[in-house]
N, C-alpha and C positions, 0 to 999 in steps of 0.2 A: 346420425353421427356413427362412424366408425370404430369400434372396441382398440385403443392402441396396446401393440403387438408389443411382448417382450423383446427389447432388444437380442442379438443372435449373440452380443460376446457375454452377455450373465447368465452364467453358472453356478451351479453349487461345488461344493468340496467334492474329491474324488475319494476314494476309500483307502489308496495310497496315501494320501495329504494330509488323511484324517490319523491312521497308521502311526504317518509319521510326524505329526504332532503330538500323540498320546506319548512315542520315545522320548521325545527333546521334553516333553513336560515330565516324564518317568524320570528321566537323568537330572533335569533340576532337581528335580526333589531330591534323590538320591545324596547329591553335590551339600544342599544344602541341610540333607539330614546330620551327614555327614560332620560338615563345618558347627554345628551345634556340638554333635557330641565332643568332637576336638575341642570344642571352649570349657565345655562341663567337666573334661577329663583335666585340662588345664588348672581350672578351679579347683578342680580336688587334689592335685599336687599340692598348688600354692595354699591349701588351707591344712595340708597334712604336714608342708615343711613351716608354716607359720606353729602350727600348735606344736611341734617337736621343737622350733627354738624359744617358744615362749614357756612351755615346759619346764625345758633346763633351766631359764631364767630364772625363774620362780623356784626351782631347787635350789640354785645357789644362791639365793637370795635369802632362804631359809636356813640355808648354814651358815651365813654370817648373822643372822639376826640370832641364834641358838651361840654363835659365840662370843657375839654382843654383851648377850644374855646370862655368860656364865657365872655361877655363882661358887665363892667361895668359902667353907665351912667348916669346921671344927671335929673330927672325926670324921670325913666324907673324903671323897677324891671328886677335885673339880672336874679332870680331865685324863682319858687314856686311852694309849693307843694299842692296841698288841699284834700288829701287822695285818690285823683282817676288819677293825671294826673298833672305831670311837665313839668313846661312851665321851656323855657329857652329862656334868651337873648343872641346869640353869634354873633363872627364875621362873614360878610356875607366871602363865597371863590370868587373870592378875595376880600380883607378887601377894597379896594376902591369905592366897592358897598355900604359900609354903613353896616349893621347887619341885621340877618334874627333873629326870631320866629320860637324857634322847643317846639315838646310837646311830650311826651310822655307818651302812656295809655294802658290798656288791655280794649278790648271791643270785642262782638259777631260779626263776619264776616261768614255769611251763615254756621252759626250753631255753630263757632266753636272759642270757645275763644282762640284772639289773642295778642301777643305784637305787636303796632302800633306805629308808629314813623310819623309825621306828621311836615313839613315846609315853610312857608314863601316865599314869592318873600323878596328881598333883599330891606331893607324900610333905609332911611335919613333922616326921617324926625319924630319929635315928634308926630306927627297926624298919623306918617302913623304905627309907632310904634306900637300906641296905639290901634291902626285897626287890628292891623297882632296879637295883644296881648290879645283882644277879641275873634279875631278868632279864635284863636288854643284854647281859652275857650269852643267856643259855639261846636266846632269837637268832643271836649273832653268829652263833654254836651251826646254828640250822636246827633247832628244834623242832618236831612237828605240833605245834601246838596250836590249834583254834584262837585261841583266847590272846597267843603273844602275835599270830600271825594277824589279827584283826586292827593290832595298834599299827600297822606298818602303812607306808605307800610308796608306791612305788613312783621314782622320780624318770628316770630315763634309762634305754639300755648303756649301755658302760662295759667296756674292755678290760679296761686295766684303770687300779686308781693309787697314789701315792700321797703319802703327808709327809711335811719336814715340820720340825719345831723353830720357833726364832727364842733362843738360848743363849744368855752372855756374850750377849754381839755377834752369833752367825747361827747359819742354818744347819740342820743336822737331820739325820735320819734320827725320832726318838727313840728307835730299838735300839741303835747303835750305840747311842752316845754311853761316854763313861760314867760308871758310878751307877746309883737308882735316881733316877728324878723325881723330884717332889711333886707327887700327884696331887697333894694337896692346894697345890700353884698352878695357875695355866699358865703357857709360855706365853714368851711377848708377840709371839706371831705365830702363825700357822699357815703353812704353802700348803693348797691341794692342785694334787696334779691329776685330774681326769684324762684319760683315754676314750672318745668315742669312737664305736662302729662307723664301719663304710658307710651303711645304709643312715647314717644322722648327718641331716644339713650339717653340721659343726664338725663334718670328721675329724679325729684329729689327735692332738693332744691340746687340752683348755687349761690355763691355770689360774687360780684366784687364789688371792694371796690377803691373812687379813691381820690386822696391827691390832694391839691390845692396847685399849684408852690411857695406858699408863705407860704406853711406848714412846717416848719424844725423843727427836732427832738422830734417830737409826735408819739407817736406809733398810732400803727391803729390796 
């Protein structure tokens, strides 16, 4: 028997062919390294503007639950505004600790104006009231102090922020308004008007607006 011959049309690859398979397979890759990172960069937008609007959520969530919360008392001021930063008197959690001192302000945190929220050890006593009632002044102040700068956190950056009072059937600015107001009293509402930066999903101006339990049938 005869050894059969390789047919004359099989060939192997030529070194052009091989060349240029190793390109088209370089550029896949590339293409699809590519289309990976674009998804991953995609993902970190959407979880950077998911946690900056869930963020704020949760900030203003806590300053209504703080004015839910407010407590009113007998030599104390429930509530006060002085154009830069409200204080509040509320119930400590749990109410058997007595009430804490929150405040609320915009101030510069390494560079970058913020909404600060800032609270209290839980105090029962008039002296200690009047300690925790200062303090959240002097934070407010911009103090540099370790110890007041620890109770703070920081909710979102923040532009500009305004409150109005709900006062004898309308809204006011509470610096404005005539007479002294009785701090000893919360008003029957409170408008906040936040300002955010370009750079926040929410840009804008946001308002939330909140009614005191003992508010019936006023508009807002």
């Amino acid at each position: 028997m005869t050894a059969a011959r390789p047919s004359a049309t099989q060939r192997g690859f030529t070194l052009i062919e091989l060349l240029v398979a190793l390109a088209v397979m370089a550029l896949m890759a590339t293409m699809g390294w590519r289309a990976l990172a674009g998804m991953q960069q995609a993902q970190e937008v959407n979880q950077s503007v998911s946690d900056a609007v869930l963020t704020t959520e949760a900030g203003l969530n806590q300053w209504t639950t703080d004015l839910d919360a407010v407590q009113e008392l007998p030599a104390t001021r429930a509530m006060e505004w002085d154009g830069r930063s409200l204080r509040i008197t509320r119930r400590a959690a749990p109410p058997t600790e007595g009430v804490t001192v929150v405040a609320w302000t915009r101030a510069t945190r390494q560079g970058t104006p913020q909404w600060l929220r800032w609270q209290s050890a839980p105090v029962q006593s008039i002296e200690a009231w009047q300690a925790a009632w200062a303090a959240a002044s002097a934070w407010a102040q911009g103090t540099e102090s370790p110890e007041l700068r620890a109770r703070e956190v920081a909710i979102t950056g923040l532009e500009q922020w305004q409150l109005f009072f709900y006062r004898g059937g309308a809204w006011s600015n509470p610096l404005s308004s005539t007479g002294t107001p009785d701090m000893a009293t919360a008003p029957d509402g409170v408008r906040l008007v936040l300002t955010l930066p370009a750079s926040h999903p929410l840009a804008g101006s946001l308002v939330r607006d909140w009614a005191s339990g003992a508010l019936t049938g006023a508009g807002q």
